[in-house]
C-alpha positions as CSV (number, residue, x, y, z in Angstrom):
1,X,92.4,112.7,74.8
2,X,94.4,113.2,78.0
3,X,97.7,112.9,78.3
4,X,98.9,109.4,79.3
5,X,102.4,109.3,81.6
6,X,104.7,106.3,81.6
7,X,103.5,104.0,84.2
8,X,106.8,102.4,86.2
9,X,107.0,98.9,86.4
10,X,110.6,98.9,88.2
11,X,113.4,100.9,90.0
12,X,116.5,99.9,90.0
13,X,116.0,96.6,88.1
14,X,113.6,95.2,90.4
15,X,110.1,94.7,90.0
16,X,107.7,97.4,92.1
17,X,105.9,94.9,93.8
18,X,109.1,93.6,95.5
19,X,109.6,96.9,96.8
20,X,106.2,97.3,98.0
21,X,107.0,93.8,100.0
22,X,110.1,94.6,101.1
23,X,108.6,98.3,102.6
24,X,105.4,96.3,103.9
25,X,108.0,93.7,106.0
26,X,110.4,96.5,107.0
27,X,107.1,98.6,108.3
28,X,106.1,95.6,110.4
29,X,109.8,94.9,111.9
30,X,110.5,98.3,112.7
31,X,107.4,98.8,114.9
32,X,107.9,95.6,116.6
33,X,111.2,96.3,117.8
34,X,110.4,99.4,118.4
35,X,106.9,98.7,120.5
36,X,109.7,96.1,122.3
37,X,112.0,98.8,123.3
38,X,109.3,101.3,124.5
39,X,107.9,98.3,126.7
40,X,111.2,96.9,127.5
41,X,114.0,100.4,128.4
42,X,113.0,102.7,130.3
43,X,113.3,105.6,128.0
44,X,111.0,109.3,128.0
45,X,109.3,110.0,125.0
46,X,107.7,113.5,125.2
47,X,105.1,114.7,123.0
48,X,106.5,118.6,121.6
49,X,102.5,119.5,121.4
50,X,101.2,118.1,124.7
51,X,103.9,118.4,127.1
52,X,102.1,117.7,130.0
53,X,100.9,114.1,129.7
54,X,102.6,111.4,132.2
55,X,105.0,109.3,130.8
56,X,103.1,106.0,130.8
57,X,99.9,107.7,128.6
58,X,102.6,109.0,126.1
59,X,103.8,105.4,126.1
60,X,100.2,103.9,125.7
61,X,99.4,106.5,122.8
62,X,102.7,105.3,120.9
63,X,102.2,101.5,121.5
64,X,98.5,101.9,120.2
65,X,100.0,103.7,117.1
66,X,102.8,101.3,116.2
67,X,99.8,98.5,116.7
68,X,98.3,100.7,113.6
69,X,101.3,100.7,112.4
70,X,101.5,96.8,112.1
71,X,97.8,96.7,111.4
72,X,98.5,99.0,108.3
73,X,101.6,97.2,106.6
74,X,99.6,94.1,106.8
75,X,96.6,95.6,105.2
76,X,99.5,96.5,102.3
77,X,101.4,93.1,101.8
78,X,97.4,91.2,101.6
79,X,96.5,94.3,98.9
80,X,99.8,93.5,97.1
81,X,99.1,89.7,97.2
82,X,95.5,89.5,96.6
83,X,96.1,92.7,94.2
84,X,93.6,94.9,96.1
85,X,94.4,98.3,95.4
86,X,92.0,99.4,98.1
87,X,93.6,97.9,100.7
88,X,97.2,99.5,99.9
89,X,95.9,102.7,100.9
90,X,96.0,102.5,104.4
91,X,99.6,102.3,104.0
92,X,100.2,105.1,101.9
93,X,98.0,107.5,103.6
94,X,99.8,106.6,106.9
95,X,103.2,107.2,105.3
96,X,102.2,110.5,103.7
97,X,101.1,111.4,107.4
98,X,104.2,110.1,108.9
99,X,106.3,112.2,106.6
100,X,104.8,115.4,107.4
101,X,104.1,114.7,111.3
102,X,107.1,112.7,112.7
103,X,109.8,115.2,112.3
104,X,107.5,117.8,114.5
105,X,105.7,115.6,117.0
106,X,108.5,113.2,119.5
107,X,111.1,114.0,121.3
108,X,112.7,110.5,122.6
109,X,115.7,110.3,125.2
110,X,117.0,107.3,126.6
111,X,118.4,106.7,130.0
């Protein structure tokens, strides 16, 4: 037989699927306000790996990707209240990407 780990049920006294709620809401918020603030400031985000793109493509490419964004973190709060696990992993493919991408990719300055 294989070895069988504990399986969590909560951190920090509160059940899992509450965190995966709260991270699902939070997801949605943050791109929001942050697809708001791209389409509202006028700030510069440049791309460190294609530095030569006009400002407004660089500002389509991130609005479509904070869409996905939303898209995802809906996909994870239906998956968490219809309990599909298929449908929470979207979300944690996108995160797994974001962790390793979004420390080497923007550079944003505001004005």
């Amino acid at each position: 037989m294989g070895r069988k780990f504990p399986v969590a049920t909560s951190f920090l006294g509160f059940p899992l699927k509450t965190g995966a709620i709260i991270s699902g809401v939070y997801g949605i918020v943050i791109a929001i306000v942050t697809l708001l603030i791209i389409l509202i400031s006028d700030i510069r985000i440049q791309t460190i790996v294609i530095d030569f793109l006009p400002k407004a493509v660089v500002q389509i490419i991130v609005a479509i990707n904070l869409l996905m964004t939303v898209l995802i973190s809906v996909l994870l709060l239906v998956g968490i209240f219809r309990r599909k696990k298929i449908l929470m992993l979207p979300w944690i493919v996108l995160t797994i990407m974001l962790c390793i991408g979004t420390s080497h990719i923007c550079d944003i300055h505001f004005y």
